[in-house]
C-alpha positions, 0 to 999 in steps of 0.5 A, spaced: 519 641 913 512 638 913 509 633 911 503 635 909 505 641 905 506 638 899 499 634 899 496 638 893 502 637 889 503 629 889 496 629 889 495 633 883 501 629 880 498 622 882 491 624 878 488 617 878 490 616 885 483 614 886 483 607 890 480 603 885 486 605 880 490 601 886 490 594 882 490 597 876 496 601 878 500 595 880 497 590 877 500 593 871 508 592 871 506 585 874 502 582 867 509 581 863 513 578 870 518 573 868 519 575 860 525 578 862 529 581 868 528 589 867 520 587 867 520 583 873 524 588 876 519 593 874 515 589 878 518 590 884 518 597 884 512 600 887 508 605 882 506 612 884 500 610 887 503 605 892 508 611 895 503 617 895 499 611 899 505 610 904 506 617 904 499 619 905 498 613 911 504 614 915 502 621 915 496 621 918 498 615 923 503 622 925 497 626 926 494 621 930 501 621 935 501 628 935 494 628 937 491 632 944 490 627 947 494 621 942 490 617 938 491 609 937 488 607 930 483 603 934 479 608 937 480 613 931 473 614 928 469 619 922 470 625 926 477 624 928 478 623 920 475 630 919 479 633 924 484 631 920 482 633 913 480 640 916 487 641 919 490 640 912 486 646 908 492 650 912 496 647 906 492 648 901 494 652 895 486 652 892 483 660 892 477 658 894 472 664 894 467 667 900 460 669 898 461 676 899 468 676 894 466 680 887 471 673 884 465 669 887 463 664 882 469 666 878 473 661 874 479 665 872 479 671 877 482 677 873 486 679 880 488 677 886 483 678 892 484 676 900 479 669 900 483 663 904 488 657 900 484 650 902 485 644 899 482 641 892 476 637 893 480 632 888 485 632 892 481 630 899 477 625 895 484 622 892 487 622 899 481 618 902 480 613 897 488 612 899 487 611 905 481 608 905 485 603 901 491 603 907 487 601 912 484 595 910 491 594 908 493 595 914 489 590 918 483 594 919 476 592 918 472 594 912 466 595 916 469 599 921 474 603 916 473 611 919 475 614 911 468 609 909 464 613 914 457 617 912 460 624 915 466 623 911 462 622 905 457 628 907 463 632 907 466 630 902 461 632 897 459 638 901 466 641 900 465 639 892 459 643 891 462 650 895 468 649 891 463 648 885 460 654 886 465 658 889 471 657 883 466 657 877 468 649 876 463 645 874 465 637 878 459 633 874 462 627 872 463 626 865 459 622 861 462 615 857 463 616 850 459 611 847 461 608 840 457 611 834 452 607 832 453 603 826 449 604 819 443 599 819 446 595 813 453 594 816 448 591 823 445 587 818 451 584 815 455 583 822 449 579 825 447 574 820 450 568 820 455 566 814 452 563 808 455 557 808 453 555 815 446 553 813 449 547 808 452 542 813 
């Protein structure tokens, strides 16, 4: 079986596998150590994150082995990391439409039609930001972490405007909903100080 087949799967199922979720994922099940033994057992176990970024690392860390010629981790640099991210579109299971398809820009294409299965540009974006995460963990130096590199980024956001166009999908991040506004006399109530204050 190979290994890189079910990327887009455990990506999908991990859909906050972004590396800032990383403390919050883990930082989660460690708040209640102590209250009791299931809690400081759950504690222990590694959430999803942690796996899918183990998997991801030792994943990759093979591809460097199998590389021609094989790659130490010291001398891997963005170009080796894009090598890498191109070799995975042969897994991918995300229909991306050609230009020339009549589907193109299609949302929800009516049937079926030859255009090439790549990976999900939030698949290869929560897969960077895992192993951006992983090699800083790994002993690697932030300022030379190949995941953080410019050509990475450049084609990261590439490949999220072609599949933007290509598949009708719209990858604008959204806005935060702020509260709604409170009545003016309901501010003025909370904002002045209490009547009894002023007497002292």
């Amino acid at each position: 079986m190979d290994p890189f087949a079910d990327l887009e799967t455990s990506n999908s199922e991990n859909a906050g596998g972004n590396s800032n979720n990383s403390s919050a994922a883990s930082g989660a099940g460690a708040g209640g150590a102590g209250t009791s033994s299931s809690s400081s057992a759950a504690s222990n176990t590694p959430s999803r994150y942690e796996n899918q970024k183990r998997r991801d690392w030792n994943t990759f860390c093979q591809y460097l082995k199998n590389h021609r010629p094989p790659l130490t981790l010291s001398r891997c640099s963005g170009a080796h990391v894009l090598e890498f991210l191109r070799y995975l579109d042969q897994f991918g299971k995300t229909k991306v439409h050609t230009p020339i398809c009549p589907f193109y820009g299609h949302p929800n294409p009516p049937a079926p039609c030859p255009c090439p299965l790549k990976q999900a540009w939030g698949s290869l974006d929560a897969l960077i930001g895992r192993l951006r995460a992983a090699y800083e963990e790994n002993g690697g130096k932030p300022e030379t972490n190949p995941f953080g590199a410019r050509a990475v980024r450049l084609y990261l956001r590439e490949v999220r405007d072609l599949q933007s166009k290509a598949r009708g999908i719209s990858y604008e991040k959204k806005k935060r909903k702020r509260p709604p506004p409170q009545p003016q006399a309901q501010r003025l109530m909370t904002s002045a100080p209490p009547s009894g204050s002023s007497e002292a």
